[in-house]
KOLLOMAR-675524 format. One record per residue (C-alpha): residue number from 1; residue in one letter; y, z, x. Coordinates in steps of 0.25 Angstrom, whole numbers, plus 2048, in hexadecimal, padded with zeros to 3 digits. Each point is the difference from the previous one (the first is absolute). Example, Ala and Ser with C-alpha at 12.3 -4.5 7.8 and 13.67 -1.06 7.14 Angstrom:
BEGIN
TORZA/1/A/7EE/81F/831
TORZA/2/S/80E/7FE/806
END
This chain:
BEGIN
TORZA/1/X/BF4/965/433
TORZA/2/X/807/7F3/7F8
TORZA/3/X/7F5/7F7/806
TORZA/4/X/7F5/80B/7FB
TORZA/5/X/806/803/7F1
TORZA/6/X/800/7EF/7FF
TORZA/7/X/7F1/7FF/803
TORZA/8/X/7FD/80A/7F7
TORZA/9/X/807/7F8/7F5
TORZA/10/X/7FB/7F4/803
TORZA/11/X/7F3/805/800
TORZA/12/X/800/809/7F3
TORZA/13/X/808/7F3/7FA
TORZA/14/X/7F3/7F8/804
TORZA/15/X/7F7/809/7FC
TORZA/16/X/804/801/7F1
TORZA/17/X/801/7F1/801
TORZA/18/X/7F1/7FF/805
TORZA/19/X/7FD/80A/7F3
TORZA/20/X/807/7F8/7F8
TORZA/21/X/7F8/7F4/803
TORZA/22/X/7F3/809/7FE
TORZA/23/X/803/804/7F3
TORZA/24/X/805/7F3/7FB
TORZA/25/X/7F1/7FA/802
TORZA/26/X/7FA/80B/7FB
TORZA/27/X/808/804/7F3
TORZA/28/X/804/7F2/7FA
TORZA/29/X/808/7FE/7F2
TORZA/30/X/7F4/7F6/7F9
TORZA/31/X/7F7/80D/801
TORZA/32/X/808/809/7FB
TORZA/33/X/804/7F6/7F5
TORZA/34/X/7F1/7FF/7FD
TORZA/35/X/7FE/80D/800
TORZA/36/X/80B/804/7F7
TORZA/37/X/7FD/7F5/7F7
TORZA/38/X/7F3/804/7FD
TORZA/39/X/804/810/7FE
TORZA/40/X/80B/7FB/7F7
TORZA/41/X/7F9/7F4/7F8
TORZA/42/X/7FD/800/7F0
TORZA/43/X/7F0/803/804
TORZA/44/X/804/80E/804
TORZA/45/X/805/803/7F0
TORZA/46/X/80B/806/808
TORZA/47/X/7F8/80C/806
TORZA/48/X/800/80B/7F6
TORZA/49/X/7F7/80C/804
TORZA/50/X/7F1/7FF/7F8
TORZA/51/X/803/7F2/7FE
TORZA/52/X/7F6/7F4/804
TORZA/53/X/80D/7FC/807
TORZA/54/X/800/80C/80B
TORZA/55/X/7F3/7FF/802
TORZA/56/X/801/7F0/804
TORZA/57/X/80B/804/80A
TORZA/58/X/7F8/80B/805
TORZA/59/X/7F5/7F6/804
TORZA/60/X/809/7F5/806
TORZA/61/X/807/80C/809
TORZA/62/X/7F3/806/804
TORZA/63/X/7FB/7F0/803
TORZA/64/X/80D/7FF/807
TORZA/65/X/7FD/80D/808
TORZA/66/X/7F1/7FB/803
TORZA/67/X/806/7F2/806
TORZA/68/X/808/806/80A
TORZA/69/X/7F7/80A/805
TORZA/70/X/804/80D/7FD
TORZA/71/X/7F6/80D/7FF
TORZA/72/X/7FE/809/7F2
TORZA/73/X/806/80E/801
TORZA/74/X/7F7/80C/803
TORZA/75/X/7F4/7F8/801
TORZA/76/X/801/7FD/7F2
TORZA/77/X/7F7/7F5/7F8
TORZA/78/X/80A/7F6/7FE
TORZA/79/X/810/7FF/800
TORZA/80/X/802/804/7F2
TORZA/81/X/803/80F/801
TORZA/82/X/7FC/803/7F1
TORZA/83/X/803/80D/7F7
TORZA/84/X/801/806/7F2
TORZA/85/X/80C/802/7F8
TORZA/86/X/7FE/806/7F2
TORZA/87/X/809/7FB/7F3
TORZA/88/X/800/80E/7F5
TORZA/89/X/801/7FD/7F2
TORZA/90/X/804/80C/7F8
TORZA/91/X/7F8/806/7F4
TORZA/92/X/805/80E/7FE
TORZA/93/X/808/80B/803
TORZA/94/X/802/80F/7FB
TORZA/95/X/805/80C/803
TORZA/96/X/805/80E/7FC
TORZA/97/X/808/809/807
TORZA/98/X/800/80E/7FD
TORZA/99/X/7FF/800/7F0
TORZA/100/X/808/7F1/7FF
TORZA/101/X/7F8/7F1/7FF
TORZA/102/X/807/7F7/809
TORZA/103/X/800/7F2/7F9
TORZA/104/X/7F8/7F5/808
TORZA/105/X/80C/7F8/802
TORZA/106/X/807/80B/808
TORZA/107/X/7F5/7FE/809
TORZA/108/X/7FD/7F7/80C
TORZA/109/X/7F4/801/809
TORZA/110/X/7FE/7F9/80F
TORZA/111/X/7F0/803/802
TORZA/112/X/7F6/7F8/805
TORZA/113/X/7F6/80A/7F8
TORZA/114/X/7FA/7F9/7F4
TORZA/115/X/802/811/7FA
TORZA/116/X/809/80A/805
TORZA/117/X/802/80D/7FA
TORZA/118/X/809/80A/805
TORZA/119/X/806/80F/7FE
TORZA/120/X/808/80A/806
TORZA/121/X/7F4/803/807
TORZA/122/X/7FF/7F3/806
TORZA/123/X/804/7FC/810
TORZA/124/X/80D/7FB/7FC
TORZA/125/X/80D/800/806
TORZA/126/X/80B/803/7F3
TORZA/127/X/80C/7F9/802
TORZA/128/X/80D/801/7F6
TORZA/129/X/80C/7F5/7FF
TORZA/130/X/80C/807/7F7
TORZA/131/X/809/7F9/7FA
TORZA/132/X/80C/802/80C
TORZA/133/X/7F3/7FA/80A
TORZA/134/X/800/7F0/803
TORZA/135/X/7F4/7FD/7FC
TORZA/136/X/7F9/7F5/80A
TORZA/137/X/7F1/7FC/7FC
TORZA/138/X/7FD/7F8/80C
TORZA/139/X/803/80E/809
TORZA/140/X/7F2/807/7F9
TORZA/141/X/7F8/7F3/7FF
TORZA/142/X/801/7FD/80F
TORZA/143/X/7FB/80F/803
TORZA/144/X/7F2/806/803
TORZA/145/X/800/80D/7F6
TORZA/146/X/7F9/802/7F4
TORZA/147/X/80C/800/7F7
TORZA/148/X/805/804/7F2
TORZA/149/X/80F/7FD/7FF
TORZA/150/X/807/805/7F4
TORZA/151/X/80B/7F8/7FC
TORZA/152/X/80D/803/7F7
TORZA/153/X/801/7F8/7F5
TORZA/154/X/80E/7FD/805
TORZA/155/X/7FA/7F6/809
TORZA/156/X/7F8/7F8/7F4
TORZA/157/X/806/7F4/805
TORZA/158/X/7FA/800/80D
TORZA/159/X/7F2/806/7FA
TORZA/160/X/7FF/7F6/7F7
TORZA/161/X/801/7F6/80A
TORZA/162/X/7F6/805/807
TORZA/163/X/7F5/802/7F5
TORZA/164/X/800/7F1/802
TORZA/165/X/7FD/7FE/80E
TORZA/166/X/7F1/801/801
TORZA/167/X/7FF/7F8/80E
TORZA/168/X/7F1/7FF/806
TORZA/169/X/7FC/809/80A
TORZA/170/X/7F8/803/80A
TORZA/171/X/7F4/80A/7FC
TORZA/172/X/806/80D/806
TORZA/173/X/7FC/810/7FD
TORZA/174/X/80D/803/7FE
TORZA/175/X/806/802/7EF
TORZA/176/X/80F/800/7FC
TORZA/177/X/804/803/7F4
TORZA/178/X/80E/7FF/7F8
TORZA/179/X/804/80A/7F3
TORZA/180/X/80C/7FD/7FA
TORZA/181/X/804/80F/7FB
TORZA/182/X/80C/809/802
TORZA/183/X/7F7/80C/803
TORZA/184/X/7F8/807/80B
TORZA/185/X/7F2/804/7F9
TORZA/186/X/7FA/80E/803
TORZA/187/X/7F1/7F8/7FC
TORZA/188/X/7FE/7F2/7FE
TORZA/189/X/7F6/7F7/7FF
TORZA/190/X/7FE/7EF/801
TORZA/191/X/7F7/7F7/7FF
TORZA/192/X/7FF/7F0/802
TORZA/193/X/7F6/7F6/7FF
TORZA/194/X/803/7F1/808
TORZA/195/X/7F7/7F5/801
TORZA/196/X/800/7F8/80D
TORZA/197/X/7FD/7F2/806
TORZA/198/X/7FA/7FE/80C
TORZA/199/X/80B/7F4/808
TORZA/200/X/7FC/7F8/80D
TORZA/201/X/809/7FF/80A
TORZA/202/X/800/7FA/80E
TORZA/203/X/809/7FE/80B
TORZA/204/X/7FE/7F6/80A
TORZA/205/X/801/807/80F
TORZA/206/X/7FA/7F8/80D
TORZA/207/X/803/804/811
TORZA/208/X/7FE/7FD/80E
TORZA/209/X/7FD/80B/808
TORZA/210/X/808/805/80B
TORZA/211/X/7FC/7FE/80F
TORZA/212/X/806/80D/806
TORZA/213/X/804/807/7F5
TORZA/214/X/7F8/7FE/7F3
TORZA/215/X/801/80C/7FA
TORZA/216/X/80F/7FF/7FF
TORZA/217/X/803/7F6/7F4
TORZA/218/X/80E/7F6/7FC
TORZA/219/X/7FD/7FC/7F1
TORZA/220/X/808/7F3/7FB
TORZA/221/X/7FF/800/7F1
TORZA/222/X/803/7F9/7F3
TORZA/223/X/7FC/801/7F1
TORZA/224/X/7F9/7F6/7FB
TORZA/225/X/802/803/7F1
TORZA/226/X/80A/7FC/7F6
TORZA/227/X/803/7FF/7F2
TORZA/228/X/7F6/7F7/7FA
TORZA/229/X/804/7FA/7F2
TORZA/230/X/80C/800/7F5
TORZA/231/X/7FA/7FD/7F3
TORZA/232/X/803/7F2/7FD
TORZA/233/X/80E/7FA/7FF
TORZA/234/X/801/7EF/7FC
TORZA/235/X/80D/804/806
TORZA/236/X/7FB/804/80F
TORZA/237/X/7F5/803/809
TORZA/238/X/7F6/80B/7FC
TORZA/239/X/7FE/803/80F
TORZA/240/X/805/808/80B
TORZA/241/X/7FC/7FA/80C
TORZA/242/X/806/808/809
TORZA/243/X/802/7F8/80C
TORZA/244/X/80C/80A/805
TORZA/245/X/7FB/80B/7FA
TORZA/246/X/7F7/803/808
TORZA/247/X/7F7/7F3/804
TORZA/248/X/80B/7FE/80B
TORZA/249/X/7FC/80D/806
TORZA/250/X/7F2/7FF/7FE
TORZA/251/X/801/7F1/808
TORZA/252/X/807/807/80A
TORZA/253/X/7F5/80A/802
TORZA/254/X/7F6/7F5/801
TORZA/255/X/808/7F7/80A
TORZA/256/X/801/80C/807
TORZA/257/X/7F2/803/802
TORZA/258/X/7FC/7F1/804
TORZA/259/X/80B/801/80B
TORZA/260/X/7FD/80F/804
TORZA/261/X/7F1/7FC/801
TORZA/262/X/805/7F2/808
TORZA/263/X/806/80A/80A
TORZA/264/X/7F6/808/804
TORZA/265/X/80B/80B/806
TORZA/266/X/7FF/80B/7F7
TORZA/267/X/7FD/80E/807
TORZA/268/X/801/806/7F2
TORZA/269/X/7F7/7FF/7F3
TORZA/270/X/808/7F5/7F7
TORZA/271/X/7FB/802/7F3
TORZA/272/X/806/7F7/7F5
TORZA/273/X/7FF/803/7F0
TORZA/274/X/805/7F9/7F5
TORZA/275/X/802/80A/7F5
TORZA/276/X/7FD/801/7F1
TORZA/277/X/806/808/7F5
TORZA/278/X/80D/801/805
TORZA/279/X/80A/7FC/7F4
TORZA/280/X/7F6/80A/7F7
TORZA/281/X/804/80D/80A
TORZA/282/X/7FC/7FC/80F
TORZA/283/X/7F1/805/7FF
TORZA/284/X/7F9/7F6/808
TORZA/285/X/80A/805/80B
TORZA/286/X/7FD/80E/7FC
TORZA/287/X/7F1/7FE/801
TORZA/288/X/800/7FA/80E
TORZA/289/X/809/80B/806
TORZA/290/X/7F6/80A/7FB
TORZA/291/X/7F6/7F9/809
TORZA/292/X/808/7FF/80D
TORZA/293/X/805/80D/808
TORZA/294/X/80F/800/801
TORZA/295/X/800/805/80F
TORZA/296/X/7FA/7F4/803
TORZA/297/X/809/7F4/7FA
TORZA/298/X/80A/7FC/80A
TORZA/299/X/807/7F8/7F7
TORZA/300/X/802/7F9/7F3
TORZA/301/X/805/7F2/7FC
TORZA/302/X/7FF/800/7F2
TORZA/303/X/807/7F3/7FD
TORZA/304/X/805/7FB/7F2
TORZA/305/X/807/7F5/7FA
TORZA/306/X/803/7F7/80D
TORZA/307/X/804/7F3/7F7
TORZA/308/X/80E/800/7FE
TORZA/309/X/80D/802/809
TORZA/310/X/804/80F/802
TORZA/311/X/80F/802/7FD
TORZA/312/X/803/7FC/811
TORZA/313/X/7F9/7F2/7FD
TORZA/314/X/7F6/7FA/809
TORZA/315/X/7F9/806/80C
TORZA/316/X/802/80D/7FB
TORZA/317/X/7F7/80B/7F8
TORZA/318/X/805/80F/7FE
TORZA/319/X/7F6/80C/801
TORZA/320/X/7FE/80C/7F7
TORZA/321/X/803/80D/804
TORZA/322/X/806/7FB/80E
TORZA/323/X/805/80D/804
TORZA/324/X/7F3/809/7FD
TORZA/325/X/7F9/7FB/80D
TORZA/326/X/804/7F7/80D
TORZA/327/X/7F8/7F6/7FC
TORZA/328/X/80C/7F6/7FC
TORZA/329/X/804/801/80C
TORZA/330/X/7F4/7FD/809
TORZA/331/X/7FF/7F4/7F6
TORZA/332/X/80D/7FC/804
TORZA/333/X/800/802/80D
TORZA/334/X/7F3/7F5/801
TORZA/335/X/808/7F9/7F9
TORZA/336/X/80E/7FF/80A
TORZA/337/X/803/7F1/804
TORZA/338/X/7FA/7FB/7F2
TORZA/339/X/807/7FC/7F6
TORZA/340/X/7F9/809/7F6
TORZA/341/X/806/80E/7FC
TORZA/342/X/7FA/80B/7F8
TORZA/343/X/80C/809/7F8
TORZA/344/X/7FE/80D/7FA
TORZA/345/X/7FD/800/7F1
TORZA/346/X/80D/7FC/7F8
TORZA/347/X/7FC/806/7F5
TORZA/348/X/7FE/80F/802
TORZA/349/X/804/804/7F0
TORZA/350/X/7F4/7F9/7FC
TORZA/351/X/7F5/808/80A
TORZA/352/X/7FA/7F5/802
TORZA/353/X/7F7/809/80D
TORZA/354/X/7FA/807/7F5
TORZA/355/X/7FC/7F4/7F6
TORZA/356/X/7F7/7F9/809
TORZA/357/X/7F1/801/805
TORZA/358/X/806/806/80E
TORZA/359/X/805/80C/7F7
TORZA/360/X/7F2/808/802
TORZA/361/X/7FE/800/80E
TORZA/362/X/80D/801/802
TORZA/363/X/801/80D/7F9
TORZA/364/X/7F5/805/80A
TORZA/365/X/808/7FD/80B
TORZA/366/X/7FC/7F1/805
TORZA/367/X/80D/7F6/804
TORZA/368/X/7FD/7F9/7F4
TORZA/369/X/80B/7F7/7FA
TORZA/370/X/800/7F5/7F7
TORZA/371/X/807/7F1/807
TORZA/372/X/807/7F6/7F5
TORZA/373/X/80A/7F9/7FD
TORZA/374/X/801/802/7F1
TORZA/375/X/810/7FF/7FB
TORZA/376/X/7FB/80C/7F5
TORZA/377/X/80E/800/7FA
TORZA/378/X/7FE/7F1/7FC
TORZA/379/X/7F2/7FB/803
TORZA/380/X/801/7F7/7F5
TORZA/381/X/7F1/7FD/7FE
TORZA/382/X/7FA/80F/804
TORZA/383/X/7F6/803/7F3
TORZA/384/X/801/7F3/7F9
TORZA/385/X/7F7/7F4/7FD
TORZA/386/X/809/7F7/809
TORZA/387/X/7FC/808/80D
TORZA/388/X/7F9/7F2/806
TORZA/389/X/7FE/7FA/80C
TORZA/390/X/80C/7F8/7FF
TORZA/391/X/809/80B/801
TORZA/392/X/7FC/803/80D
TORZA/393/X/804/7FB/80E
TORZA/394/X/7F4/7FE/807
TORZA/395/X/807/7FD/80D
TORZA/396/X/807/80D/801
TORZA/397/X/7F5/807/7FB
TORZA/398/X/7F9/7FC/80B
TORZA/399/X/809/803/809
TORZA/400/X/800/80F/7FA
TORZA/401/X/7F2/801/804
TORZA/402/X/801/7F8/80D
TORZA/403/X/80C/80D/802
TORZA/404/X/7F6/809/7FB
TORZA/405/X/7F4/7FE/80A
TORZA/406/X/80B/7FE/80C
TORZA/407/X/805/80F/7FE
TORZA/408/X/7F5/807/7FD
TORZA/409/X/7FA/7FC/80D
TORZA/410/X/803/80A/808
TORZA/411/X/7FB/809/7F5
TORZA/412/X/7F3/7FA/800
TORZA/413/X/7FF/800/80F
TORZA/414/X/802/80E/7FF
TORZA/415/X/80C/7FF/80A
TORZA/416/X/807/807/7F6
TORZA/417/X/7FE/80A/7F5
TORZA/418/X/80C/802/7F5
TORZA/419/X/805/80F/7FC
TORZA/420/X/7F8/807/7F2
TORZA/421/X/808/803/7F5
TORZA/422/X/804/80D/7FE
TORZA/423/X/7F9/803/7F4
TORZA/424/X/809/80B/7FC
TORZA/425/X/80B/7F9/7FF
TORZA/426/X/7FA/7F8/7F4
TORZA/427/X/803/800/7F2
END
């Protein structure tokens, strides 16, 4: 039995060895650095959504996408999956509840309508926050329902706050409307008027196919967008650049691609997408989730800011929401006789699961979790204009990704298949 257990060890030890070989040709630190150094560079005017800046980066990643080889998603025309976002501009507001004007600033409307006029009449759900009620805005604007939430003026503060958050949108059927009142009207009436801008936005998604299983798919992600410009300072550079945040993540999705395509072993779909909009409110991650059937995802690796050390050094990454799924564990289990280690997030006050681009499928039940190594407590260049290439090491991010591709394989071979998330169990 001895003799047994030592052949297996050996063997599984050569194994890896043989693996590492492999992946060392095929994921090399000078292509990742040219990679990352051309995300992060002063060309891309630091990424910013509806910026000349996205759109060049867009062009290099979908170049990049075309050079290795991979497909376009859903037979679509090119690798730029594109979509509208609408930016309101407010013109007017009034109302009258029962024999009472309610003043426009007490007022706030989320429509994509040009004019929306309602009454008591009206298919809307009334809602009513007292003064004793917390009063969380975000819980209304991330629901479905035609809504009209009357708020007590004890919670001015908070509405007041929210009369200036006019964010763009996607064009949607759906109206919400805020009245700053302490009553509950027997007859009301409202009326708004908005105008609205048209705004382009594109993701940058690419695949290979599956050979036994194509209809099931393993996603590896990134965003592409950043920050874009700070008006100008004599004192400092004007541009975010981005290189950890998240140009590191995007390079990784790219690396991946070449060496998965290089491979040739994927029994799943492996469909790679660099994501735009996510510092303005994840919506390029929320637009491709609405174009893939959640039963189908096996898996998401959604990875940001790879640059730097995690809090455990070297050779290490931690990943969001560990415990939701058994994912973490399949990737440390391809990962035993490395010197790699994947650890649960360390920084679970900061709900970092639900601040990323694998939030949305994640919430629809897909084993999707975010991998980095970002110190959040003290990540000293995170959203400043000294977020450069130089920050970064290269050679353990390369390593991150070479740690990436090892332990997902099993996953893209489709000898393995991680837990859902319990959805019920989400905030």
């Amino acid at each position: 039995m001895k003799r047994i257990l030592i052949i297996i060890c050996c063997f599984a030890v050569a194994n890896l060895s043989f693996s590492q070989n492999k992946i060392d040709e095929l994921i090399k630190i000078s292509e990742v650095e040219r990679i990352e150094k051309t995300l992060a560079s002063d060309e891309m005017q630091g990424r910013r959504t509806f910026s000349v800046g996205i759109d060049k980066a867009a062009a290099f990643i979908a170049g990049e996408f075309q050079k290795t080889g991979l497909q376009v998603l859903n037979g679509s025309s090119g690798y730029l999956q594109q979509f509208v976002m609408v930016k309101p501009k407010f013109i007017s507001a009034t109302g009258i509840f029962d024999s009472s004007v309610i003043e426009q600033k007490n007022i706030i409307v989320f429509t994509t309508k040009p004019v929306i006029k309602i009454n008591n009449q009206s298919n809307f759900e009334i809602v009513q926050v007292k003064a004793t009620d917390t009063f969380r805005a975000g819980a209304f604007i991330q629901g479905k329902k035609n809504l009209l939430v009357l708020v007590h003026p004890a919670h001015e503060r908070i509405f007041n706050n929210l009369a200036r958050y006019k964010p763009e949108t996607f064009p949607t059927e759906r109206t919400l409307i805020f009245v700053m009142t302490d009553k509950l009207p027997g007859n009301f009436s409202l009326e708004a008027t908005h105008e609205f801008t048209e705004m382009k936005l594109a993701n940058v998604v690419g695949i290979i196919p599956g050979k036994s299983r194509p209809q099931e798919y393993v996603i590896f992600s990134g965003h592409y967008d950043h920050l874009g410009i700070a008006k100008p300072n004599a004192a400092m550079d004007s541009i975010f650049n981005g290189a950890n945040d998240d140009a590191s993540g995007t390079t990784a999705v790219i690396a991946l691609a070449e060496y998965f395509k290089k491979m040739n072993n994927n029994e799943r779909t492996l469909v790679f997408v660099a994501f735009t909009a996510e510092e303005s409110g994840g919506f390029g991650s929320q637009y491709f989730s609405q174009q893939m059937d959640p039963a189908k995802v096996v898996a998401m690796f959604n990875i940001e800011m790879i640059g730097t050390h995690s809090k455990w050094g070297a050779n290490s990454a931690f990943i969001t929401g560990y415990e939701k799924t058994d994912m973490g564990k399949i990737l440390e289990k391809n990962l035993q006789g490395s010197q790699f280690k994947f650890y649960p997030d360390p920084y679970p006050d900061q709900q970092l699961f639900y601040r990323s681009d694998n939030a949305t499928l994640a919430r629809l039940g897909v084993a999707a979790h975010t991998i980095s190594t970002s110190k959040m407590d003290v990540e000293k260049f995170y959203h400043t204009q000294d977020d450069e290439i130089e920050t970064l090491d290269m050679k353990n991010m390369t390593e991150i990704i070479k740690a990436i591709a090892i332990s997902s394989t099993s996953i893209v071979t489709a000898k393995e298949t991680p837990s859902r998330v319990d959805t019920s169990k989400l905030r």
